[in-house]
KOLFIKOL-110800 format. One record per residue (C-alpha): residue number from 1; residue in three letters; x, z, y. Coordinates in nm, 3 decimals. Layout:
# KOLFIKOL-110800
R/NUM/ALA/X/Z/Y
...
# end
This chain:
# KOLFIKOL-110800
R/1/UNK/0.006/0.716/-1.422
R/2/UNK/0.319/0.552/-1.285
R/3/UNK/0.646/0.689/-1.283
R/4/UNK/0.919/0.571/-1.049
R/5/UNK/1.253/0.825/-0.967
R/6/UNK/1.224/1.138/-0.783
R/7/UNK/1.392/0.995/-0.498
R/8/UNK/1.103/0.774/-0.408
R/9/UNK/0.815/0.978/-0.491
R/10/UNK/0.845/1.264/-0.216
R/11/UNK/0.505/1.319/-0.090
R/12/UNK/0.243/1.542/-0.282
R/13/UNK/-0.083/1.404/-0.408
R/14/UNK/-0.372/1.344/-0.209
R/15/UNK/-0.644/1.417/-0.296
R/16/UNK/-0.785/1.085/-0.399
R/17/UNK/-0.501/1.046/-0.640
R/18/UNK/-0.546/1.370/-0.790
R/19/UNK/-0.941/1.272/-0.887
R/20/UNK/-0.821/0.978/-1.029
R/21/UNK/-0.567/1.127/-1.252
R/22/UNK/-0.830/1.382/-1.344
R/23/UNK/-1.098/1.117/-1.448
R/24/UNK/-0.817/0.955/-1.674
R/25/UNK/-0.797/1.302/-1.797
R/26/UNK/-0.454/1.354/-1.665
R/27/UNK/-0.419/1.732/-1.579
R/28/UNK/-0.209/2.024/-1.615
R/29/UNK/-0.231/2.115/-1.938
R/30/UNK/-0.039/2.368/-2.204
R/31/UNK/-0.128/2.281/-2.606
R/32/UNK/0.044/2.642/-2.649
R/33/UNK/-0.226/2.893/-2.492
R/34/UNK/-0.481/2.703/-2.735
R/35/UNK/-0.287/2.803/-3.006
R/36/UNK/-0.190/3.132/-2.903
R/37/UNK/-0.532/3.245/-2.841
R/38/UNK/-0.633/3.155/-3.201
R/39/UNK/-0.368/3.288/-3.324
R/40/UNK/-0.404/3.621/-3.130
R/41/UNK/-0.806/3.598/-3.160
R/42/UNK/-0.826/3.486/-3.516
R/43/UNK/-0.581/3.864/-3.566
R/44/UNK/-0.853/4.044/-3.401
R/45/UNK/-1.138/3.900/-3.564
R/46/UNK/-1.000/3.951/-3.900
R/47/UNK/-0.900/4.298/-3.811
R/48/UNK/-1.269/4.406/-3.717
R/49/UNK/-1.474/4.132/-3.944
R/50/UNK/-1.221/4.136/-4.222
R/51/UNK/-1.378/4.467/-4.398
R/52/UNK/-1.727/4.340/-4.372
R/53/UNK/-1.581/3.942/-4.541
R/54/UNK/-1.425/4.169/-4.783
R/55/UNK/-1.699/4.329/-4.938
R/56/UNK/-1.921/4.041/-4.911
R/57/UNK/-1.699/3.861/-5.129
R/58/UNK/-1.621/4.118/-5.366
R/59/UNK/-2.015/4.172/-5.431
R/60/UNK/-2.034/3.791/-5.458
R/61/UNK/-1.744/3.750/-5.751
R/62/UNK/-1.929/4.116/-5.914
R/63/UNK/-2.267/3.930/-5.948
R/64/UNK/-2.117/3.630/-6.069
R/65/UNK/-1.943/3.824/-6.298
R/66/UNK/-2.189/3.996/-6.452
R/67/UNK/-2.408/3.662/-6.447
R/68/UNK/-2.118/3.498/-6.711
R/69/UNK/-2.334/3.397/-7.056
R/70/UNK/-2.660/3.383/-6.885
R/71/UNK/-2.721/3.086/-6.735
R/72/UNK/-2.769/2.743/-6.886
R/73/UNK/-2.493/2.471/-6.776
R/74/UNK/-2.772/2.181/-6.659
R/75/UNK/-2.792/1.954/-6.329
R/76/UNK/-3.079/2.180/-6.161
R/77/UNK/-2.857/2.544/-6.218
R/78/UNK/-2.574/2.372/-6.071
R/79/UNK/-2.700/2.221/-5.780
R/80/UNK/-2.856/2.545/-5.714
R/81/UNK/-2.532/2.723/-5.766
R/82/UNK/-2.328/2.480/-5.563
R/83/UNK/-2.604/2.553/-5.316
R/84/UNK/-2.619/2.877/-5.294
R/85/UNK/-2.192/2.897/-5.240
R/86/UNK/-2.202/2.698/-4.988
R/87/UNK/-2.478/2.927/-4.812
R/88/UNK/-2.289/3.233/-4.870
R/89/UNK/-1.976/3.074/-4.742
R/90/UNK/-2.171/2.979/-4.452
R/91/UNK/-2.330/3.279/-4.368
R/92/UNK/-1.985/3.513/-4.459
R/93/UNK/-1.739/3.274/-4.284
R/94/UNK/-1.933/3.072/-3.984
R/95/UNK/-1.897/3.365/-3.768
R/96/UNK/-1.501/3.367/-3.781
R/97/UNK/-1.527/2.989/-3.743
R/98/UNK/-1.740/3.020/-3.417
R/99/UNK/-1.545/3.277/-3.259
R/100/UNK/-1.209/3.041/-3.285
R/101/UNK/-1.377/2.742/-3.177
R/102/UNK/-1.507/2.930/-2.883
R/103/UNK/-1.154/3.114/-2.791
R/104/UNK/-0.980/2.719/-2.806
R/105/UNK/-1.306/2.631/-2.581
R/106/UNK/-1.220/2.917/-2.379
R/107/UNK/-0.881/2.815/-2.369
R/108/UNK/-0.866/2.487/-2.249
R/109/UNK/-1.174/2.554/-1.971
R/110/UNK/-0.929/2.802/-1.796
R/111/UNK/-0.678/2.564/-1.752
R/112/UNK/-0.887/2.273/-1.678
R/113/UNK/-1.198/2.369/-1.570
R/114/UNK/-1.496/2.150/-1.728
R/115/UNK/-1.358/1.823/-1.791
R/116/UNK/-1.550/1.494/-1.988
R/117/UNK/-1.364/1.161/-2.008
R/118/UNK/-1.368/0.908/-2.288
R/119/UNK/-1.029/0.699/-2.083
R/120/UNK/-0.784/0.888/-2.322
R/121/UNK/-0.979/0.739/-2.646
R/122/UNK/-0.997/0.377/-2.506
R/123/UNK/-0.761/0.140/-2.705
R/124/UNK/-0.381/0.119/-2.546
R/125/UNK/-0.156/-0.120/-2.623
R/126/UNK/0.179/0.095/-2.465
R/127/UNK/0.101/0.369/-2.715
R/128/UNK/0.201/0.145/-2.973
R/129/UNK/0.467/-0.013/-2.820
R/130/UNK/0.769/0.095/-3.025
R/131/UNK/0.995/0.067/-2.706
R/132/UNK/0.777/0.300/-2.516
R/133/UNK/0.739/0.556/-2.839
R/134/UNK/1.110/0.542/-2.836
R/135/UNK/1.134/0.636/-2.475
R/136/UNK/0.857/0.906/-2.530
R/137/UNK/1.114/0.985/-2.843
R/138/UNK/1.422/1.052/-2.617
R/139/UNK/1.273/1.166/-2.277
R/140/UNK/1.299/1.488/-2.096
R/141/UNK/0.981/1.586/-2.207
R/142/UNK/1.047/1.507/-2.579
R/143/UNK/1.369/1.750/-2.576
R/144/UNK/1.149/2.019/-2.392
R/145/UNK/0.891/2.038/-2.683
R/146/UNK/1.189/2.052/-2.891
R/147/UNK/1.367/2.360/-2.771
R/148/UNK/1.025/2.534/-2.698
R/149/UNK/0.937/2.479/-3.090
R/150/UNK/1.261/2.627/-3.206
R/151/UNK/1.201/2.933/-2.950
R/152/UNK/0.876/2.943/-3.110
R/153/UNK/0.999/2.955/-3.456
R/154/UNK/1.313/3.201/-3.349
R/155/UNK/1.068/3.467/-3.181
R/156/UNK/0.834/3.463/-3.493
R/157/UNK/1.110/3.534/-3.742
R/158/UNK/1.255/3.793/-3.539
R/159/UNK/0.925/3.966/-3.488
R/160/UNK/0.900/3.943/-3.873
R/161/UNK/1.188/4.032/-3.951
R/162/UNK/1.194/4.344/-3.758
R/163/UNK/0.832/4.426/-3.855
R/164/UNK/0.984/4.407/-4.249
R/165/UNK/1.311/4.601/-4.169
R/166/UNK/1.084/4.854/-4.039
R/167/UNK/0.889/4.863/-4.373
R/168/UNK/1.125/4.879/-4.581
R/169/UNK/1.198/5.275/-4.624
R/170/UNK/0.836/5.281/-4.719
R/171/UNK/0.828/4.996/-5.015
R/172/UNK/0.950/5.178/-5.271
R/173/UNK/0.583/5.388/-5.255
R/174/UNK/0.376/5.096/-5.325
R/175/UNK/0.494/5.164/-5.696
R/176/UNK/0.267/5.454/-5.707
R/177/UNK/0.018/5.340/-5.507
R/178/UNK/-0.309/5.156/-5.626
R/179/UNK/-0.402/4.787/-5.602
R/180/UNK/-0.635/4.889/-5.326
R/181/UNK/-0.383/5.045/-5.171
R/182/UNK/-0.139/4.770/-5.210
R/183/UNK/-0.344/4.538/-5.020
R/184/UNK/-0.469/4.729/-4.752
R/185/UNK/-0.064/4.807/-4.709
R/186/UNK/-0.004/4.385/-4.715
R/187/UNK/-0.303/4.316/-4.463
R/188/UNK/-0.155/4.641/-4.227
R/189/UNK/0.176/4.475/-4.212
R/190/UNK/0.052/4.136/-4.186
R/191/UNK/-0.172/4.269/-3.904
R/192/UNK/0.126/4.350/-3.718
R/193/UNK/0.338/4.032/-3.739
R/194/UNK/0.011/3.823/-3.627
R/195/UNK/-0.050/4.037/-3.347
R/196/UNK/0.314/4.063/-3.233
R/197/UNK/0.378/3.706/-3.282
R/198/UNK/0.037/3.626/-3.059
R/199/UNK/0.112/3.849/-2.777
R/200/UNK/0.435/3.683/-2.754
R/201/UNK/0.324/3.367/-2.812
R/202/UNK/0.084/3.416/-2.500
R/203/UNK/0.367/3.529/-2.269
R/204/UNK/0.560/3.246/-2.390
R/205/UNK/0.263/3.001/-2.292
R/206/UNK/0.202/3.158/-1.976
R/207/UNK/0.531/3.014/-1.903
R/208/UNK/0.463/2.701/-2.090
R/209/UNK/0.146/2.628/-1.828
R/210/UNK/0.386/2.675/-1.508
R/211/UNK/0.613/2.449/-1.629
R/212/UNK/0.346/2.159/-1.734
R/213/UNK/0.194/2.257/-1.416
R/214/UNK/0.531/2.161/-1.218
R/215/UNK/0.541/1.845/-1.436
R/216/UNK/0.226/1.747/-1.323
R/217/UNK/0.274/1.757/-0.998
R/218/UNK/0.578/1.592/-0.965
R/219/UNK/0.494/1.309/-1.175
R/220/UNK/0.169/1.298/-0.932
R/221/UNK/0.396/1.259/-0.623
R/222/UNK/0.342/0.943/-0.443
R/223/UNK/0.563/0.733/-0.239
R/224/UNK/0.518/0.659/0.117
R/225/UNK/0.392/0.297/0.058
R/226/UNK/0.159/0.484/-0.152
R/227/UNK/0.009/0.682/0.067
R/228/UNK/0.002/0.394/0.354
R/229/UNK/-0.179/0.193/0.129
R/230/UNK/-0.451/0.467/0.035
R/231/UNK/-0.496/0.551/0.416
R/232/UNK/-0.554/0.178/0.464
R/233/UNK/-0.806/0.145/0.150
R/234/UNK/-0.939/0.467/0.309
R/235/UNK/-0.982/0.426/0.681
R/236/UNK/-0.893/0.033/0.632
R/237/UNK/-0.644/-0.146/0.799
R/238/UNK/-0.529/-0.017/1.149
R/239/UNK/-0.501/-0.388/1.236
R/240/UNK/-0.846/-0.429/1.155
R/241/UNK/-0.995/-0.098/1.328
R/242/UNK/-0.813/-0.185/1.654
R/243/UNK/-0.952/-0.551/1.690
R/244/UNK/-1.326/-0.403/1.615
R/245/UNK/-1.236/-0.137/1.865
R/246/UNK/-1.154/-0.389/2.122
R/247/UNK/-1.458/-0.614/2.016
R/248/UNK/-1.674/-0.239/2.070
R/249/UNK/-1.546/-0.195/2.411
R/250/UNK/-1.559/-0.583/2.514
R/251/UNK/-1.968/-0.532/2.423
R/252/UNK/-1.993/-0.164/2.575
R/253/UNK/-1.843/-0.316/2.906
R/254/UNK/-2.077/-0.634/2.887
R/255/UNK/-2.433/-0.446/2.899
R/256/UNK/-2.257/-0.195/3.156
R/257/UNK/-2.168/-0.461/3.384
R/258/UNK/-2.515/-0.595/3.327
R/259/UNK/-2.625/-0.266/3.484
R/260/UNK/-2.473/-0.307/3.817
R/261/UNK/-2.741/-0.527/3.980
R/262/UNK/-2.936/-0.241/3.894
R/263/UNK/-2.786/0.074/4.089
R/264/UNK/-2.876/0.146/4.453
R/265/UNK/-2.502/0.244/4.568
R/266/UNK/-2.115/0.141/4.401
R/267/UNK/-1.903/0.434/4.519
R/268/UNK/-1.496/0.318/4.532
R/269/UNK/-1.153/0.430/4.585
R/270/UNK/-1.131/0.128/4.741
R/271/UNK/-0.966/-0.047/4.511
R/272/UNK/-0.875/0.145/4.200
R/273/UNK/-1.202/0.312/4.088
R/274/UNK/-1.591/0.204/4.126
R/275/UNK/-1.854/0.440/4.008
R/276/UNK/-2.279/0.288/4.025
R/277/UNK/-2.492/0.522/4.063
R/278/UNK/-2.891/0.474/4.037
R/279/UNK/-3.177/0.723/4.121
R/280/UNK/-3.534/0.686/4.061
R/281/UNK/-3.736/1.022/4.237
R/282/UNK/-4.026/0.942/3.998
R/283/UNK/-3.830/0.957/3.643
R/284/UNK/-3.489/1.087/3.710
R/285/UNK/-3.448/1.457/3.743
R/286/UNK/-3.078/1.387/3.939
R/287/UNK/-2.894/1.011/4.026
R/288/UNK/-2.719/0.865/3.704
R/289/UNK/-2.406/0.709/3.646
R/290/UNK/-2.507/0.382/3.528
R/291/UNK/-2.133/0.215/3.507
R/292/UNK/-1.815/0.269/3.583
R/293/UNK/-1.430/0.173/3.584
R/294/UNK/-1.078/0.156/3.666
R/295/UNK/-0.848/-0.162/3.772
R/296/UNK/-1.006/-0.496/3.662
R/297/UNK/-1.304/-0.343/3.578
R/298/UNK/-1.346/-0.184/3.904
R/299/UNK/-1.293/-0.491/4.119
R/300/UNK/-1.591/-0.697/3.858
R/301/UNK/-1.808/-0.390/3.948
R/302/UNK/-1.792/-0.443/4.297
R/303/UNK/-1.786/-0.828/4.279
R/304/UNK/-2.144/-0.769/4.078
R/305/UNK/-2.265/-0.508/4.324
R/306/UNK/-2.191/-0.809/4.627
R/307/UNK/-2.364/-1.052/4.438
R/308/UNK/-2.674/-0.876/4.391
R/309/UNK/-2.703/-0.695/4.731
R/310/UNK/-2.595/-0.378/4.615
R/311/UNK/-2.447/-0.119/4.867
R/312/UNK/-2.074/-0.067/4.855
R/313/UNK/-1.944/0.215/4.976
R/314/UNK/-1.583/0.369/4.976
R/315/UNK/-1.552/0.785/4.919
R/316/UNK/-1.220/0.840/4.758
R/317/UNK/-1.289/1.133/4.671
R/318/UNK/-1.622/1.121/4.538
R/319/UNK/-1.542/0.840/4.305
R/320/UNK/-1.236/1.006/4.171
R/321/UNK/-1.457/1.346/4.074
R/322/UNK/-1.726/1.090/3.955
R/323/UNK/-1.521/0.846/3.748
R/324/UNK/-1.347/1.178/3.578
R/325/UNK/-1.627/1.441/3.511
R/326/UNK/-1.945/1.263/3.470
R/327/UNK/-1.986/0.948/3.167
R/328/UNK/-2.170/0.645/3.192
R/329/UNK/-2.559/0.749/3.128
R/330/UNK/-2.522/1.073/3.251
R/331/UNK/-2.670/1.221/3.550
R/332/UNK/-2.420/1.416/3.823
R/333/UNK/-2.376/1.802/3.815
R/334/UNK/-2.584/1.994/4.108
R/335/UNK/-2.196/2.070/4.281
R/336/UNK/-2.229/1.671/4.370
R/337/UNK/-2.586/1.663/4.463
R/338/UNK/-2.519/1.719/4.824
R/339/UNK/-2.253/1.475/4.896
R/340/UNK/-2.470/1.175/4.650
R/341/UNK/-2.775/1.286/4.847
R/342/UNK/-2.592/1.207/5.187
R/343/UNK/-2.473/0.862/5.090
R/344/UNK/-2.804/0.776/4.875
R/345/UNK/-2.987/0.860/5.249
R/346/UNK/-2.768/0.610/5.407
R/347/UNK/-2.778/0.338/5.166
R/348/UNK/-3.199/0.352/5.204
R/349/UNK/-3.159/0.351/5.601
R/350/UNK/-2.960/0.055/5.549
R/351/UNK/-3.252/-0.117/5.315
R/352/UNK/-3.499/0.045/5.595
R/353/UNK/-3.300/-0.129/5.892
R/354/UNK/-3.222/-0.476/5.669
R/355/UNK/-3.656/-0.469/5.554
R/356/UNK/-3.712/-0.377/5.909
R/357/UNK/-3.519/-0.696/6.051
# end
C-alpha cells in the first residue's frame, strides 16, 4: 500500500480500494487480543481442566513407578513405551491445545472476518531492503509497539506485585502446611496474576484495535488524483462516454428522422418545435409520436415531412404539450385525443380532396 503525507491523502477509501487492500491481506488488525485471549483462555482452561491433567499425570508417573525392575530394556518395549507417552500426552493435553488454537481462531475472525490470501507469503524484495527495515526500525509505528510493550510489561508487574504484597501475611503458614497444600496455594496465586494480567491485557487491546483501526484507515486514504483515476477505470473516461453519447444520439436521431416520411401529420410551433405523429385505426390503440425535436432538428423534420408529402401543420400549443409530455414511440394521453382527432380529420380531408382531384 502506498504512503504519501497526510496532506495529500484526504479522501476516505472507496470501496474498490478497500477490497484490494483486503485481498493483499491488508486489514485492521491487533496481534494483542490474540494474545490476550490465550492468555486469559489458557487461565480458564487450566483452572477447570487442570484437576482432571493433574491426576492423569499423577496415575501415569504411579504406574510407571511401580513398573521400575519389570520390564526388559529391548527395541520392541521401548517403542511401545515411547508409544504409549506420546498417546497419553495426546489424549491428556490435546484438549488444552485445541481450545487455544480455537480462542486465537476466534480471535483473529472477530477482527477480520474470514480472510484467505497467500499475497503476504509471496517473496518481497522491500522486506529485505535494509533501508526500508531501518525506516520500519525508526517509524511512528515502530515507537508505538515500543511504548505499548513497556505498558505491557509495567501493568503485569504491578498486578504481580500487588497480588504478592497481598500474600504475603499469609506465607509464613505454608511452613506448616503440606506439599499438597503448598501447591494448590502456588497454582491459587498464580491463578490470580494470569487472570488479572488477561483481563487487563484485553482492555488494553481493546484499545490497541481502535488505534490499528485508525491507522488503517488513514494510511488507506486516497488522494484526489486517486480517486479521479478509479472513477475513470470505473465508469471510463468522461471524454470517452461523452463522444459515444454524442455518436448514440447522432444514430437515435438518424432512424427517427427516417420515420418522418412515415407519419400522417408534423405538428409545429412554427419554428421552434415539430412533433410527427402517425395513427393506424387497425393496430394502434391511440396516434403515436413517431419523432420529434427542437431547433435544427425541428426545421429537418419539417424539411422531411415536405419532401415526402406529409401534412404540416402549425398548433403552438399542441406541439409544446406534445414535445414535453409524450416520448418518441409513445402514444398521446386520452386529455389530447380530442384536439389530435380534430387535426388527424383534417389532414385525411385534405388526402380525400388532393385523391379526389
Amino acid at each position: 500500500m502506498p504512503f504519501l503525507g497526510n496532506d495529500e491523502r484526504t479522501e476516505p477509501a472507496t470501496p474498490k480500494r478497500r477490497q484490494e487492500a483486503r485481498r493483499k491481506g491488508q486489514v485492521a488488525k491487533s496481534r494483542e487480543i490474540p494474545s490476550a485471549f490465550i492468555i486469559l483462555g489458557s487461565t480458564l482452561v487450566l483452572y477447570f481442566y487442570g484437576h482432571y491433567v493433574q491426576n492423569e499425570l499423577l496415575l501415569t508417573l504411579r504406574e510407571f513407578f511401580q513398573q521400575i525392575g519389570t520390564w526388559q530394556l529391548n527395541d520392541t518395549n521401548l517403542l511401545f513405551l515411547g508409544l504409549y507417552v506420546v498417546k497419553l500426552c495426546s489424549y491428556i493435553l490435546l484438549p488444552f491445545f485445541i481450545s487455544l488454537m480455537t480462542l486465537g481462531i476466534l480471535a483473529n475472525y472477530l477482527q477480520t472476518g474470514f480472510l484467505f490470501t497467500i499475497k503476504p507469503l509471496q517473496p518481497d524484495l522491500n522486506r529485505i531492503n535494509p533501508i526500508n527495515g531501518l525506516k520500519r526500525l525508526f517509524s511512528l509505528a515502530a515507537f508505538v509497539e515500543l511504548l505499548k510493550s513497556i505498558l505491557k510489561l509495567v501493568i503485569i508487574g504491578f498486578v504481580t506485585y500487588k497480588t504478592i504484597k497481598a500474600e504475603l501475611p499469609h506465607l509464613p503458614k505454608l511452613a506448616a502446611m503440606s506439599y499438597q497444600e503448598v501447591f494448590a496455594y502456588t497454582v491459587k496465586v498464580a491463578f490470580k496474576i494470569c487472570l488479572y494480567a488477561g483481563l487487563i491485557l484485553c482492555v488494553l487491546s481493546l484499545f490497541d484495535y481502535l488505534y490499528q483501526r485508525y491507522e488503517y484507515e488513514q494510511n488507506l486514504k486516497m488522494t484526489k488524483q486517486e480517486v479521479k483515476e478509479e472513477f475513470k477505470e470505473r465508469e471510463g473516461d468522461p471524454q470517452v462516454k461523452s463522444r459515444l453519447r454524442k455518436r448514440q444520439i447522432e444514430i437515435l436521431r438518424k432512424r427517427m428522422l427516417q420515420e418522418v416520411p412515415k407519419a400522417d401529420v408534423v405538428i409545429t410551433n412554427p419554428t421552434r418545435l415539430a412533433v410527427a405523429l402517425k395513427y393506424d385505426y387497425h393496430k394502434m390503440v391511440a396516434p403515436q409520436v413517431i419523432a420529434k425535436g427542437a431547433g435544427y432538428l425541428a426545421k429537418k423534420i419539417k424539411e422531411i415531412a415536405m419532401q415526402n408529402g406529409v401534412v404540416v401543420i402549425e398548433n403552438k400549443w399542441l406541439a409544446q404539450t406534445l414535445y414535453k409530455t409524450v416520448e418518441i414511440g409513445d402514444f398521446i394521453p386520452p386529455i389530447l385525443y380530442q384536439a389530435v382527432a380534430e387535426i388527424l380529420a383534417y389532414v385525411y380531408r385534405l388526402k380525400g380532396r388532393s385523391v379526389a382531384a
